[in-house]
C-alpha positions in Angstrom: 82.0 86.1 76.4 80.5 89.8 76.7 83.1 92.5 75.6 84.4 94.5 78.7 84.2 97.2 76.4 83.5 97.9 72.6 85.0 100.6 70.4 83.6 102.0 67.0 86.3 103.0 64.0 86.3 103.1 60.7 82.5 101.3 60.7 84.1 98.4 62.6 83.9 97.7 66.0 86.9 96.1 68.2 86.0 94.3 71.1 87.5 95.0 74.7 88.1 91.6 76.8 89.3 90.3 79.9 91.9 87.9 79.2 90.7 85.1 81.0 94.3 83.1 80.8 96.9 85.9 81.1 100.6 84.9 81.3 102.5 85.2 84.3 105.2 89.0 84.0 107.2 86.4 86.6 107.4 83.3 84.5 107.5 84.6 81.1 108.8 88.1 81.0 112.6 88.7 81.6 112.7 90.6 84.8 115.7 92.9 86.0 114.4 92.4 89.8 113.9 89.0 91.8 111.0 88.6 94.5 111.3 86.3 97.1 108.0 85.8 99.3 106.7 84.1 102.1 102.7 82.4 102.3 101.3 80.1 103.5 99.0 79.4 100.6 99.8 81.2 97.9 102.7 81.0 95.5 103.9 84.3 95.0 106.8 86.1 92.9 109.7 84.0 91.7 110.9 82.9 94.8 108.7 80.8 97.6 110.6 80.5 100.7 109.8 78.2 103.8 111.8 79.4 106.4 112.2 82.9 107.4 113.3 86.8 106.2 115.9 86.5 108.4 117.6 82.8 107.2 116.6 84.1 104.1 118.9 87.4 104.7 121.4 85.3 106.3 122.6 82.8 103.4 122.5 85.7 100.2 124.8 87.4 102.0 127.0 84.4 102.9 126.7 85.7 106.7 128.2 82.9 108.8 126.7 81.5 112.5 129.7 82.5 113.8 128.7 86.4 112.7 125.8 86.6 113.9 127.0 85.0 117.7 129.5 87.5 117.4 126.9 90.3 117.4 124.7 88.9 120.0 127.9 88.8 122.2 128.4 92.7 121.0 124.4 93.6 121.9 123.8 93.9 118.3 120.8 93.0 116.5 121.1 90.5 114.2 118.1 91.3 111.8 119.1 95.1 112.1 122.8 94.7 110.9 121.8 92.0 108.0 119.1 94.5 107.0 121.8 97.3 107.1 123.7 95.0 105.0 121.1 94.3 102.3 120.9 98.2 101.8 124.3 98.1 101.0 124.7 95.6 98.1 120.8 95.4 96.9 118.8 97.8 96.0 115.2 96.4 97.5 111.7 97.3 98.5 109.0 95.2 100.6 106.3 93.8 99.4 103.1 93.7 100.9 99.6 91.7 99.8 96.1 92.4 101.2 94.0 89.1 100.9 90.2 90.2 100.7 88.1 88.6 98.4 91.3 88.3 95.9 94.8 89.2 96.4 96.4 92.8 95.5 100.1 93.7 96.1 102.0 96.8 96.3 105.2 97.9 97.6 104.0 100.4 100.7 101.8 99.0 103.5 98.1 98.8 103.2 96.0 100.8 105.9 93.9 97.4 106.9 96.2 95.9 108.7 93.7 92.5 109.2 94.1 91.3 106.2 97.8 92.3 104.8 100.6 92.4 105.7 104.7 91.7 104.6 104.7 89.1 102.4 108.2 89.8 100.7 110.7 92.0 98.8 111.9 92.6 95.1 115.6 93.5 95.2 118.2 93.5 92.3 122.2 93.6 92.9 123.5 97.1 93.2 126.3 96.6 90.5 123.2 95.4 88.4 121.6 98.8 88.5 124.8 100.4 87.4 124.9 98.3 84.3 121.7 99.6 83.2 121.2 103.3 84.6 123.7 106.3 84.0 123.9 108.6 86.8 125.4 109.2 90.6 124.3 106.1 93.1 121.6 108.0 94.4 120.2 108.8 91.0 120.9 105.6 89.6 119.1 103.9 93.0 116.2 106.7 92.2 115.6 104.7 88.7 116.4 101.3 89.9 113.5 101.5 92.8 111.1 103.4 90.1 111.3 100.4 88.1 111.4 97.8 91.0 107.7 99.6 91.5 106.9 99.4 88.0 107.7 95.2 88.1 105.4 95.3 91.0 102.7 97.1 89.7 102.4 94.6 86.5 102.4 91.7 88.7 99.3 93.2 90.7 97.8 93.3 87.6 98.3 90.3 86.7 97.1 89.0 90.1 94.1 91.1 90.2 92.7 89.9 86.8 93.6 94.0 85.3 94.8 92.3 81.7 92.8 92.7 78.4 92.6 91.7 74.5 90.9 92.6 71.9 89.2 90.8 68.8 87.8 93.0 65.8 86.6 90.1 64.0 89.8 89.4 61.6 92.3 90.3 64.4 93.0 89.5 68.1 95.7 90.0 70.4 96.1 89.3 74.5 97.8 90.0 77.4 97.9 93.8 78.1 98.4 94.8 80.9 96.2 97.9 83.2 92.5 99.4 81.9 92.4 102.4 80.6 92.4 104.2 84.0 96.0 103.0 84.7 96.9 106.3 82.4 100.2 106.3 80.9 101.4 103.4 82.9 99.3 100.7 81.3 99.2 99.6 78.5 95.2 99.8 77.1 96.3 103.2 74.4 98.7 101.0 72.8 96.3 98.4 72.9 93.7 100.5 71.4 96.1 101.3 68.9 96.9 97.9 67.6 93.6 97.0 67.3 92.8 100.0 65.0 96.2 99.3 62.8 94.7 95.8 62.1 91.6 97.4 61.6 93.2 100.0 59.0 95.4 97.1 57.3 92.2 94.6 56.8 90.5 98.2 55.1 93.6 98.6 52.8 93.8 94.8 52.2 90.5 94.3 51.0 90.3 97.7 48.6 93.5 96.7 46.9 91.9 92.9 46.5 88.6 94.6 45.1 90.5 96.9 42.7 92.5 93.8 41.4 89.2 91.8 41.0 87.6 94.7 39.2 90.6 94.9 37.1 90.8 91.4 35.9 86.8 91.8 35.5 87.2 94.7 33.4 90.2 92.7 31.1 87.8 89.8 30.6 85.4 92.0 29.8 86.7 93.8 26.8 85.9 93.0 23.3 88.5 91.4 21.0 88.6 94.2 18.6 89.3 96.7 21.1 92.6 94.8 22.7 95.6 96.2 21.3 96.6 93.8 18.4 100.1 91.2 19.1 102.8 92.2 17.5 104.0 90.7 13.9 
């Protein structure tokens, strides 16, 4: 397999891969937020549904039939008042894929509408957010939705083949995520980084293993009469 990309240091070179097998951020990370999609042929997220946003809406908030005949006898709209209800107790975004020659998701609508459209949402419990950001709700809503994007944006990774390893001969590692265009919010620095520490440990490994050689060369090399004489 040709390196993506190959890196000189220290007189070594790491190579730069596309992990051809990464692992799934929805099966084997631990996730804070939950996405539940709908598709036809793909299986997407965490959640795969066969019925419909609405039903969906209906039985996580424990709405009953009665409720929603109640609001159709009121002029309400159902979907409106459930959706008003999920802003309430979740904190959730839409999620949206555009199927073209491989799938990409984000969590903002994409401007060809032929091939994309809704497919979903990631949402995480509003008390949930509180356990793990400090702040007012709107501030603590603010982080929640910041890292609801981030959870997204690894998973399009993921789905659009953007994960790499490297190999520098004695050392490999996989499975990070974003190239080195994702900036700050990939991952390829620290990647870069490893493979140089592993680089720098295999340098410092084999000197001290060459000194220790040399010295027990050097011991067995030294004539009788020059070794300091046992004690009486």
């Amino acid at each position: 397999m040709e390196p993506y990309e190959t890196i000189e240091y220290r007189g070594r070179e790491i190579g730069i891969f596309n992990d051809s097998d990464p692992m799934n951020p929805r099966k084997e990370y631990d996730n804070l937020g939950t996405m539940v999609c709908w598709h036809g042929r793909y299986n997407l997220g965490d959640e795969q549904r066969n019925d419909s946003a609405f039903d969906w809406m209906q039985e996580i908030l424990e709405v009953e039939e009665e409720t929603v005949d109640r609001w159709l006898e009121m002029d309400l709209v159902p979907s409106e008042r459930l959706e008003a209800m999920m802003e309430k107790k979740f904190i959730i975004l839409p999620l949206y894929l555009y199927d073209h020659s491989g799938i990409t998701m984000k969590t903002s609508a994409f401007s060809c509408g032929w091939d994309s459209g809704r497919v979903g949402f990631i949402y995480m419990l509003m008390k949930d957010a509180r356990k793990n950001w400090k702040g007012t709700a709107e501030e603590v809503k603010a982080k929640a939705l910041d890292y609801l994007r981030g959870e997204v944006k690894t998973y399009d990774m993921y789905l659009t083949g953007n994960v790499y390893g490297y190999d520098t001969g004695n050392d490999s590692c996989w499975g990070f995520y974003g190239s080195e265009s994702d900036g700050e919010d990939g991952s390829w620095n620290y990647m870069v980084q490893c493979a140089k520490d592993a680089i720098d440990w295999d340098i410092k490994h084999e000197r001290t293993e060459h000194f220790k050689a040399l010295k027990t060369q050097i011991k067995n090399h030294v004539p009788l009469r020059l070794r300091k004489p046992m004690a009486a």
